[in-house]
N, CA, C and O of each residue as an XYZ file, in Angstrom:
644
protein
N       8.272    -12.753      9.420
C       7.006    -12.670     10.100
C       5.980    -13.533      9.357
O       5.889    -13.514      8.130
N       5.308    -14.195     10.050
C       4.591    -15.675      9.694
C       2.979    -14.599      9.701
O       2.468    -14.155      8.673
N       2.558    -14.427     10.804
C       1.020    -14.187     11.048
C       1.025    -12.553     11.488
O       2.078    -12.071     11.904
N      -0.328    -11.626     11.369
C      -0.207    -10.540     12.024
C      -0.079    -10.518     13.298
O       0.537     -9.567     13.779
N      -0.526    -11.370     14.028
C      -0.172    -11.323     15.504
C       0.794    -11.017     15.846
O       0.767    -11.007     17.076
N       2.121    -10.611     15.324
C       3.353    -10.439     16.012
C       3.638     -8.933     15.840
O       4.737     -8.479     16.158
N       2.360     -7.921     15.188
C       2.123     -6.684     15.303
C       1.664     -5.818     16.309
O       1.437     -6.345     17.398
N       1.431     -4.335     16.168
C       0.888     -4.115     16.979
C       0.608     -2.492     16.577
O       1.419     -1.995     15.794
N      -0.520     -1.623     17.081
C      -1.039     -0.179     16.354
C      -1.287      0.643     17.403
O      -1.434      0.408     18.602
N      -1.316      1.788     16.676
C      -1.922      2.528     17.766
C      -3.343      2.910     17.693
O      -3.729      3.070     16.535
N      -4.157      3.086     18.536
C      -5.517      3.272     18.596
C      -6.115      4.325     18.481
O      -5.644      4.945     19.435
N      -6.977      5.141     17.897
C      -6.934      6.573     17.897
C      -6.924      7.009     19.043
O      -6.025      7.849     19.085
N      -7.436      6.917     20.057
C      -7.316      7.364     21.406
C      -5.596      7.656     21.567
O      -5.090      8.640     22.107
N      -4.955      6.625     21.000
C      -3.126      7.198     21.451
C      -2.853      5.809     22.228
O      -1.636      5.761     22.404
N      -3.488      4.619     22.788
C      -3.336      3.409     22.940
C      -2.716      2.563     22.133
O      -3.046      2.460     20.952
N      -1.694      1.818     22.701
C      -0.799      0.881     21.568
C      -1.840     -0.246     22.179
O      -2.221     -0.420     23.337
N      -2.306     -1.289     20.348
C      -3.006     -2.520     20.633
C      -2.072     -3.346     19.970
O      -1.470     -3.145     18.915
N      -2.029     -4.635     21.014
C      -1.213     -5.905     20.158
C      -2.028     -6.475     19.613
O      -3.071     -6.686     20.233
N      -1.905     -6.914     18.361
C      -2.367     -7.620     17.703
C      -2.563     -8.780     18.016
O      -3.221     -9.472     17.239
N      -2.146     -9.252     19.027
C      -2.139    -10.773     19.459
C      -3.365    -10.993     19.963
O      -3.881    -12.109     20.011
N      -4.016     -9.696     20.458
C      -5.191     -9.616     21.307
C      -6.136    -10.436     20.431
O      -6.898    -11.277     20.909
N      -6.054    -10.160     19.153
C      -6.998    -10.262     18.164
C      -6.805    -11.686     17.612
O      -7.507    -12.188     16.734
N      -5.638    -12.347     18.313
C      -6.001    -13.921     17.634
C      -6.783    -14.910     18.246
O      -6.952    -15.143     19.443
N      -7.617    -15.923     16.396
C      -8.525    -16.247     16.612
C      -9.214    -16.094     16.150
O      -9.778    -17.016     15.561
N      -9.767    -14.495     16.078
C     -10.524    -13.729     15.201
C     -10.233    -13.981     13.536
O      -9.352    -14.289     12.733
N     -11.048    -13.768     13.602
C     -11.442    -13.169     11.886
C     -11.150    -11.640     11.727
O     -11.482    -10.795     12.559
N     -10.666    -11.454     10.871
C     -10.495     -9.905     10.575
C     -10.377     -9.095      9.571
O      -9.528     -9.381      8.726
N     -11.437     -7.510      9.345
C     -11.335     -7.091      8.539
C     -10.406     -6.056      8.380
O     -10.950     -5.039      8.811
N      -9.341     -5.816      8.001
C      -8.372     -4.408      7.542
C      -8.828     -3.430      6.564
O      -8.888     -3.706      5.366
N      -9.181     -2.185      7.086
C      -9.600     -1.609      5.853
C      -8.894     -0.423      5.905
O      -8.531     -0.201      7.060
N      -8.542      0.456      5.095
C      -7.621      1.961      4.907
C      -8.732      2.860      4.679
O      -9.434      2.753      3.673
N      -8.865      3.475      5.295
C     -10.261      4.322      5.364
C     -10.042      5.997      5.196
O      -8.966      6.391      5.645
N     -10.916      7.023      4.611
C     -10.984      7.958      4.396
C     -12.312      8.427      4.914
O     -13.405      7.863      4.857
N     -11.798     10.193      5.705
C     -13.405     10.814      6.071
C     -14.024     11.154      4.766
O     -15.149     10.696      4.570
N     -13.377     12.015      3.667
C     -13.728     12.848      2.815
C     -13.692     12.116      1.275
O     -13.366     12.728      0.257
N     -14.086     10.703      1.313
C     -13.619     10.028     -0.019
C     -14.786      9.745     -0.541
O     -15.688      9.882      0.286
N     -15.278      9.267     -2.002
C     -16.344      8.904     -2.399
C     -16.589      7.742     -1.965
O     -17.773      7.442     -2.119
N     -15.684      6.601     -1.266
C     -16.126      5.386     -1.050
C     -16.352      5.479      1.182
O     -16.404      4.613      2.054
N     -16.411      6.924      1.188
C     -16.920      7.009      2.726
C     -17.876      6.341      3.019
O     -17.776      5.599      3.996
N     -19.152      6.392      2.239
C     -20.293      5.943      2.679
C     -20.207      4.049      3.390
O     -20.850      3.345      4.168
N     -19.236      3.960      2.686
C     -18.675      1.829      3.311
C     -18.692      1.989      4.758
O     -18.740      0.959      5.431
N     -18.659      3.169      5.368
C     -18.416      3.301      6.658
C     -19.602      2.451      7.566
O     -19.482      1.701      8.534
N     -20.964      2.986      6.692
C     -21.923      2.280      7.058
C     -22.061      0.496      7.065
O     -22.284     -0.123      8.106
N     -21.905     -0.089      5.877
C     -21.773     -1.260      5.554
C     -20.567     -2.176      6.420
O     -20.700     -3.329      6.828
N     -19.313     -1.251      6.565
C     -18.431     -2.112      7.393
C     -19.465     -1.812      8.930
O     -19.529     -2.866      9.563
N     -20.016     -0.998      9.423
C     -20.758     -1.287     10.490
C     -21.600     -2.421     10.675
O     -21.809     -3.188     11.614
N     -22.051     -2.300      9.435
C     -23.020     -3.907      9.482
C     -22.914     -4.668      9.794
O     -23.416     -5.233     10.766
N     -21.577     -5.229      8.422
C     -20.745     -6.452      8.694
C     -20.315     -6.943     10.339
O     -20.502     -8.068     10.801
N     -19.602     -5.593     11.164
C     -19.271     -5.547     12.646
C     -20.581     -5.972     13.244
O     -20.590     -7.157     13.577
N     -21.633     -5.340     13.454
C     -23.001     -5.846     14.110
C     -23.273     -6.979     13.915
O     -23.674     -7.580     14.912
N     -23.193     -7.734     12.665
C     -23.368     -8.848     12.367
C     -23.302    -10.113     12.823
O     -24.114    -11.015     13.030
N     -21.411     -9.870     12.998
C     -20.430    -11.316     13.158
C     -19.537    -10.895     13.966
O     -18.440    -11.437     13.826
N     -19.665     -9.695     15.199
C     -18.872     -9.238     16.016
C     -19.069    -10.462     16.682
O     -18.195    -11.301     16.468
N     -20.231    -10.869     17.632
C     -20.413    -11.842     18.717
C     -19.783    -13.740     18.056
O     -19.940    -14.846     18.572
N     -19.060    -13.301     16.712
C     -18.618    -14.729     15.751
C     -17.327    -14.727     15.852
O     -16.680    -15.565     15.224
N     -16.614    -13.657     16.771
C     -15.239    -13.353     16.984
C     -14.594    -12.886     15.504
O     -13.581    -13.272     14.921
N     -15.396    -12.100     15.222
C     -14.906    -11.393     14.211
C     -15.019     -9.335     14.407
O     -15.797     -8.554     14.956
N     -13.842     -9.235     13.654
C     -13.788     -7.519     14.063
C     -12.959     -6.682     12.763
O     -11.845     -6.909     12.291
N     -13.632     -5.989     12.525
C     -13.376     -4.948     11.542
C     -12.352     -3.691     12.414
O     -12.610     -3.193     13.510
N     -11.329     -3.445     11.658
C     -10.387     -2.449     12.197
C     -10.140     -1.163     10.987
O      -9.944     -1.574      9.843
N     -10.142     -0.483     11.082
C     -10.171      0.778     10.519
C      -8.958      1.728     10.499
O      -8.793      2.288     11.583
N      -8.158      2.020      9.638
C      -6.975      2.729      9.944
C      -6.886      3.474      8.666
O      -6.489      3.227      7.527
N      -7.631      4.913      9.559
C      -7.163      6.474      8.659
C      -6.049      6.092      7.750
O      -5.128      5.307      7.978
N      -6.395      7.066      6.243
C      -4.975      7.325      5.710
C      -5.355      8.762      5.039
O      -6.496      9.166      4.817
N      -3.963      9.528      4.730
C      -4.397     10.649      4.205
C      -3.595     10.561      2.725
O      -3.796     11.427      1.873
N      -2.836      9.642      2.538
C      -2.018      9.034      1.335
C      -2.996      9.341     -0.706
O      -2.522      9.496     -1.831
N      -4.640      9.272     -0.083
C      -4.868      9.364     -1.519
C      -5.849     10.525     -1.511
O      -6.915     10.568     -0.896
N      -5.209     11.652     -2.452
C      -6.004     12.693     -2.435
C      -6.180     13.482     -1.221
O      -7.272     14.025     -1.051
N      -5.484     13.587     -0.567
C      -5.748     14.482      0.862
C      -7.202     14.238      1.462
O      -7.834     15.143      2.007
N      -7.736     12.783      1.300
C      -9.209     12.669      1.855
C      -9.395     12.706      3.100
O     -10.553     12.700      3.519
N      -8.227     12.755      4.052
C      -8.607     12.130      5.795
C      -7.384     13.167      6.613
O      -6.545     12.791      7.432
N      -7.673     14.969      5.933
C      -6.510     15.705      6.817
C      -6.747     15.889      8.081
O      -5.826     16.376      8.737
N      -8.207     15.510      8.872
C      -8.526     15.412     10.138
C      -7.389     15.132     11.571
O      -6.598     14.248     11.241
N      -7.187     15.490     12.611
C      -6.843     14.644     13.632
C      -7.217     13.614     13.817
O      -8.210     13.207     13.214
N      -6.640     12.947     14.592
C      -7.586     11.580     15.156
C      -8.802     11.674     15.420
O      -9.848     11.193     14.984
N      -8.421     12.551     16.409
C      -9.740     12.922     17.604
C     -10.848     13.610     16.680
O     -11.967     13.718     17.182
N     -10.668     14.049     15.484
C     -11.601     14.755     14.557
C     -12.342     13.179     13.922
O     -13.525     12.912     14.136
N     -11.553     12.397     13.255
C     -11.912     11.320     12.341
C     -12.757     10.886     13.469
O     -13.930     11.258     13.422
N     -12.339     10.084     14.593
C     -13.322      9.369     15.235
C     -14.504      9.712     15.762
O     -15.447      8.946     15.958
N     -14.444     11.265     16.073
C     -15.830     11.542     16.134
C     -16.581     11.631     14.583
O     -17.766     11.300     14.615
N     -16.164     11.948     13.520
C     -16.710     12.021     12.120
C     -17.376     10.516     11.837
O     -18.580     10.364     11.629
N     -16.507      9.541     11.858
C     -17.000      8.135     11.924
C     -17.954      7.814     12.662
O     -18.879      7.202     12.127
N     -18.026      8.094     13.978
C     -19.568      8.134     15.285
C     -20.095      8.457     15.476
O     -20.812      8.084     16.404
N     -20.348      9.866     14.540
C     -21.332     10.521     14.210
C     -22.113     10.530     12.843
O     -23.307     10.784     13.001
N     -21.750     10.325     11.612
C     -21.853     10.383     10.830
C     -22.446      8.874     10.269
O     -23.391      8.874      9.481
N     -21.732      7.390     10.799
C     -22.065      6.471     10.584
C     -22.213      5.653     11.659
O     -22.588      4.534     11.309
N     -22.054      5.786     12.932
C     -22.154      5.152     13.969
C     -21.279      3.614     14.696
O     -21.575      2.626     15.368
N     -20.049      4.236     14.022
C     -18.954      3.559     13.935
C     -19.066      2.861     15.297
O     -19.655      3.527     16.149
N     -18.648      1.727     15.650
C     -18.234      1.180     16.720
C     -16.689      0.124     16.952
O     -15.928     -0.162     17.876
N     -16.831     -0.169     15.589
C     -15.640     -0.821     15.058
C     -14.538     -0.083     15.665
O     -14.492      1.147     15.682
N     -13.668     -0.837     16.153
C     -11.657     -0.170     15.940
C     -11.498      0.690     15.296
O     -11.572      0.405     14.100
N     -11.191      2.223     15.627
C     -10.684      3.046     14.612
C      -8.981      3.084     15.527
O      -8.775      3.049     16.740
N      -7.896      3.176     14.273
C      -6.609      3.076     14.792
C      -6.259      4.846     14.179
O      -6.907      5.555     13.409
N      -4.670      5.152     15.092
C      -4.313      5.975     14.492
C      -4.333      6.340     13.080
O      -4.309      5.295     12.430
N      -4.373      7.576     12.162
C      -4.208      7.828     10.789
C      -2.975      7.466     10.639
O      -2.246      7.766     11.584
N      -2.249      6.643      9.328
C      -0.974      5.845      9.063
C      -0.885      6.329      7.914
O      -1.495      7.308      7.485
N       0.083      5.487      7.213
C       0.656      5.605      5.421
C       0.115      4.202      5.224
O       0.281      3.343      6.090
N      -0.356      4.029      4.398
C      -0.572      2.516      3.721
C       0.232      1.832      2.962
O       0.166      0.633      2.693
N       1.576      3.195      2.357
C       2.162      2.591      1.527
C       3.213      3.677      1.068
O       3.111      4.836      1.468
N       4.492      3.170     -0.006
C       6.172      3.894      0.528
C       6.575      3.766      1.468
O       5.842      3.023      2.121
N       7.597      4.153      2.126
C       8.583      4.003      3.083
C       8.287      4.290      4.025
O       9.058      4.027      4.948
N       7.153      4.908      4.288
C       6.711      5.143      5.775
C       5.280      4.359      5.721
O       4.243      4.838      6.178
N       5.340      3.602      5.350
C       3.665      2.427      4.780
C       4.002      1.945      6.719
O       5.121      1.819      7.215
N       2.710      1.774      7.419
C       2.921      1.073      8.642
C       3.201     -0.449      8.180
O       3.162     -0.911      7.040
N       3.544     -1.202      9.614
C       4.074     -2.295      9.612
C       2.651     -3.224      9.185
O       2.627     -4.026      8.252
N       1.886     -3.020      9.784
C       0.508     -3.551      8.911
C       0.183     -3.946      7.847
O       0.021     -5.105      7.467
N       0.049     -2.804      7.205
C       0.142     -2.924      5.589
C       1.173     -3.356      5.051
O       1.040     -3.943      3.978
N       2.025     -3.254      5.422
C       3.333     -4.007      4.794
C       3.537     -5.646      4.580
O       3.998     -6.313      3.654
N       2.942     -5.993      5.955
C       2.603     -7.434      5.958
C       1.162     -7.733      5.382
O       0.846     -8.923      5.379
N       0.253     -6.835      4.898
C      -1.233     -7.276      4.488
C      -0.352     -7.052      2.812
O       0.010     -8.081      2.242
N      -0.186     -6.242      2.417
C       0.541     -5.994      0.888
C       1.654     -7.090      0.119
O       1.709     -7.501     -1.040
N       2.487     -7.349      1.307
C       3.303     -8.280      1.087
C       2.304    -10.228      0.756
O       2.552    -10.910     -0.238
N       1.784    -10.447      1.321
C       0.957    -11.310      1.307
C       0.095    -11.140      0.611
O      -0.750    -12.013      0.813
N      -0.257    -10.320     -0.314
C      -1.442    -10.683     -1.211
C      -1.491     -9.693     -2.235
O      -1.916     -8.612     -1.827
N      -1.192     -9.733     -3.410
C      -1.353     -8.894     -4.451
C      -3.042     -8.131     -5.262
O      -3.918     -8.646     -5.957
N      -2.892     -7.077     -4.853
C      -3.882     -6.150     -5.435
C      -4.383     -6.690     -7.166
O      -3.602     -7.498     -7.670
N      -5.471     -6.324     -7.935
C      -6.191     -6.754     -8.602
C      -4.836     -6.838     -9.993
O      -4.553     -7.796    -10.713
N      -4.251     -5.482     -9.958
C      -3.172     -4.911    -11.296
C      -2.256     -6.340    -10.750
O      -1.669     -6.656    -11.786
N      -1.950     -7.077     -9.963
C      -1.063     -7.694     -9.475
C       0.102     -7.106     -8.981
O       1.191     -7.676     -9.058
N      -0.067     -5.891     -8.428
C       1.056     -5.029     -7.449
C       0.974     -5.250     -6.039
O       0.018     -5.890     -5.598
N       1.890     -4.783     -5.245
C       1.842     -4.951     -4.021
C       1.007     -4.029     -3.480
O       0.321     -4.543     -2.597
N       0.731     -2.603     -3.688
C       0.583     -1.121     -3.301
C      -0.505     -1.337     -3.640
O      -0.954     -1.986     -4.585
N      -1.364     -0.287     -2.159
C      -2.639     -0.283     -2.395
C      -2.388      1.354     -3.021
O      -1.442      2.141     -3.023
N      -3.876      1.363     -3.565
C      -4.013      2.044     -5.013
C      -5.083      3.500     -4.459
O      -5.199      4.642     -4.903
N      -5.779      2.713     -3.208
C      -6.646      3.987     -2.849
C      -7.367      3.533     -1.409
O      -7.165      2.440     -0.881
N      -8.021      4.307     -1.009
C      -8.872      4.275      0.421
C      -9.745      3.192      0.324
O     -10.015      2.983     -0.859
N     -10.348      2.344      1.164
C     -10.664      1.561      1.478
C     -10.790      0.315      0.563
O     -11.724     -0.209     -0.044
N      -9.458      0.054      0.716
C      -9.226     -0.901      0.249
C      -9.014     -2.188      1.246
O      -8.395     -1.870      2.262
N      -9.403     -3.617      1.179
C      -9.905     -4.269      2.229
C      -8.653     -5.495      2.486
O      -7.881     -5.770      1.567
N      -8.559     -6.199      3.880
C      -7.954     -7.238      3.662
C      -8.649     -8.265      4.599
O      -8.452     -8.004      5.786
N      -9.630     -9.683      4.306
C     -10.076    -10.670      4.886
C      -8.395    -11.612      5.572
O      -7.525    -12.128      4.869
N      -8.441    -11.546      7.095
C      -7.884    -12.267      7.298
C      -8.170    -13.088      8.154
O      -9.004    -12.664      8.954
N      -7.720    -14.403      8.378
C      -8.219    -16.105      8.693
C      -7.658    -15.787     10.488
O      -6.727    -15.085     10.882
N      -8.420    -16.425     11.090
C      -8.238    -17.281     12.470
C      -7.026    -17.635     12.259
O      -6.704    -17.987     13.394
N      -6.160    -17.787     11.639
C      -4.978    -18.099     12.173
C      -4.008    -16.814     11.825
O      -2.940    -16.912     12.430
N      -4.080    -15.915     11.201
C      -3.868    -14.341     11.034
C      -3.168    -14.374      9.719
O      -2.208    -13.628      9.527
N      -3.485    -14.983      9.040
C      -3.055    -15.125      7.667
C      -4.110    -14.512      6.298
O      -5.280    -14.869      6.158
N      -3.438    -13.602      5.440
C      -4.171    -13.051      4.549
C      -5.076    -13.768      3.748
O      -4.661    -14.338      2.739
N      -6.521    -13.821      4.142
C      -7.276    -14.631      3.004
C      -7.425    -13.903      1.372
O      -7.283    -14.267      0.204
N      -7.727    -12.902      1.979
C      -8.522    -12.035      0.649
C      -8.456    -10.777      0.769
O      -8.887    -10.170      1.750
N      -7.906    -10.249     -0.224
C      -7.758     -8.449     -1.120
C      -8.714     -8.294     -1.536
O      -9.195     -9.173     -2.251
N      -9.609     -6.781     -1.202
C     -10.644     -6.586     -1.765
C     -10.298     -5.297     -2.081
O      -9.671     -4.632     -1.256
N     -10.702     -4.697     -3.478
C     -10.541     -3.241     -4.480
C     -11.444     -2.341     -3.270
O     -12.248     -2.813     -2.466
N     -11.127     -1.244     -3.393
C     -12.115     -0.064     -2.734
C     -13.571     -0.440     -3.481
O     -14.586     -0.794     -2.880
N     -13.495     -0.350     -4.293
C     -15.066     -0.819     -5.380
C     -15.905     -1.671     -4.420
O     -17.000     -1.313     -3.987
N     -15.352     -2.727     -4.152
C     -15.668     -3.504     -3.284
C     -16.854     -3.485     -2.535
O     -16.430     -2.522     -1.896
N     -18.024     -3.690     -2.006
C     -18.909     -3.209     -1.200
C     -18.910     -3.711     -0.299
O     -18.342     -4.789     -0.472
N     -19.402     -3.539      1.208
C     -18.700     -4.024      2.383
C     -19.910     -5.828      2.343
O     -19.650     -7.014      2.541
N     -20.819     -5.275      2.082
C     -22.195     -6.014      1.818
C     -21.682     -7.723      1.166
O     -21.847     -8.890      1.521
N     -20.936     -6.931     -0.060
C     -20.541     -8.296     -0.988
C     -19.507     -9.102      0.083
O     -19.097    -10.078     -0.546
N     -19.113     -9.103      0.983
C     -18.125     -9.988      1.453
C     -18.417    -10.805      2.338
O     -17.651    -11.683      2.735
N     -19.932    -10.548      2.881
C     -20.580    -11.760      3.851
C     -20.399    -13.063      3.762
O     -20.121    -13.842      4.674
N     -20.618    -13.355      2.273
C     -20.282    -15.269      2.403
C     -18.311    -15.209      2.638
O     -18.161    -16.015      3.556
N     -17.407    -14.872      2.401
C     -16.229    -14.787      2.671
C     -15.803    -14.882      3.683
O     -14.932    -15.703      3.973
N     -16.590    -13.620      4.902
C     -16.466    -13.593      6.183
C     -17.008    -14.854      6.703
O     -16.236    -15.672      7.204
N     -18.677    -15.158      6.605
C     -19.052    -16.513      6.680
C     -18.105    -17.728      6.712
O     -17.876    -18.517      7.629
N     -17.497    -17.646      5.141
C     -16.792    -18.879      5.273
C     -15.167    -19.122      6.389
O     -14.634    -20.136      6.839
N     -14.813    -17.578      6.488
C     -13.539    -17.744      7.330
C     -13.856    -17.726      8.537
O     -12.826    -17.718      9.211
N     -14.966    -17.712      9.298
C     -15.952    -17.907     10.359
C     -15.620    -19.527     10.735
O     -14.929    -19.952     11.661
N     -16.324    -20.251      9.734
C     -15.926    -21.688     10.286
C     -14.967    -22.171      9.656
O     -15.063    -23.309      9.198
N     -14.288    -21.725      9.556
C     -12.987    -22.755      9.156
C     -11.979    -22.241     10.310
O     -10.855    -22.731     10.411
């Protein structure tokens, strides 16, 4: 497998999305938690979305409950928590594994393509980020630390290129 486009998720609603839909775009991957200390990004990845949505760019969001039991919600619980709480509008996808043997096909191809800060494959915790290019190729790994704020010139730059 060359690009993410040849993927595809489920949507929290229970909708399968192809990823193909999304080429072209710019895109943000993030592993997200309701109950984590780095929840509050919820806001900031909104930004970023308000921002550079109309730039064909889109932030996607996919529950995990993998670190610390932060996201034991349903779907249907998380997405209203996210639209209420931060005014999510962004893609929220089904809750997944990010990682081990039941890691979705997603992450597998965002992990495989780009090594985390320790230089491992495995993401390490909740919102942890992946910038990927118009042509669906991994630009950039970003740590949960990360702030959604700091990645504007990044997004910027994978904007025009």
């Amino acid at each position: 497998m060359t690009t993410i486009y040849q993927l595809e998720a489920e949507l929290l609603n229970g909708l399968e999305k192809k990823f193909s839909d999304y080429e072209g775009k710019v895109l943000l991957i993030v592993n997200t938690a309701s109950k984590c200390g780095f929840t509050p990004q919820f806001a900031g990845l909104e930004k970023l979305y308000q921002e550079f949505k109309d730039k064909d760019f889109e932030v996607l969001g996919f529950p995990c409950n993998q670190f610390g039991g932060q996201d034991p919600a349903s779907n249907n619980e998380i997405g209203l928590f996210c639209q209420k709480n931060y005014g999510v509008s962004f893609p929220m996808f089904a809750k997944v594994d990010v990682k081990g043997p039941e890691a979705h096909p997603i992450f597998r191809f965002l992990t495989r393509e780009v090594k985390g800060v320790l230089g491992t494959h495995n993401i390490k915790w909740n919102f942890t980020k992946f910038l990927v290019g118009r042509d669906g190729k991994v630009l950039q790994r970003y740590a949960p630390t990360t702030k959604p704020e700091a990645l504007e010139k990044d997004i910027q730059t994978a904007l025009v290129s």
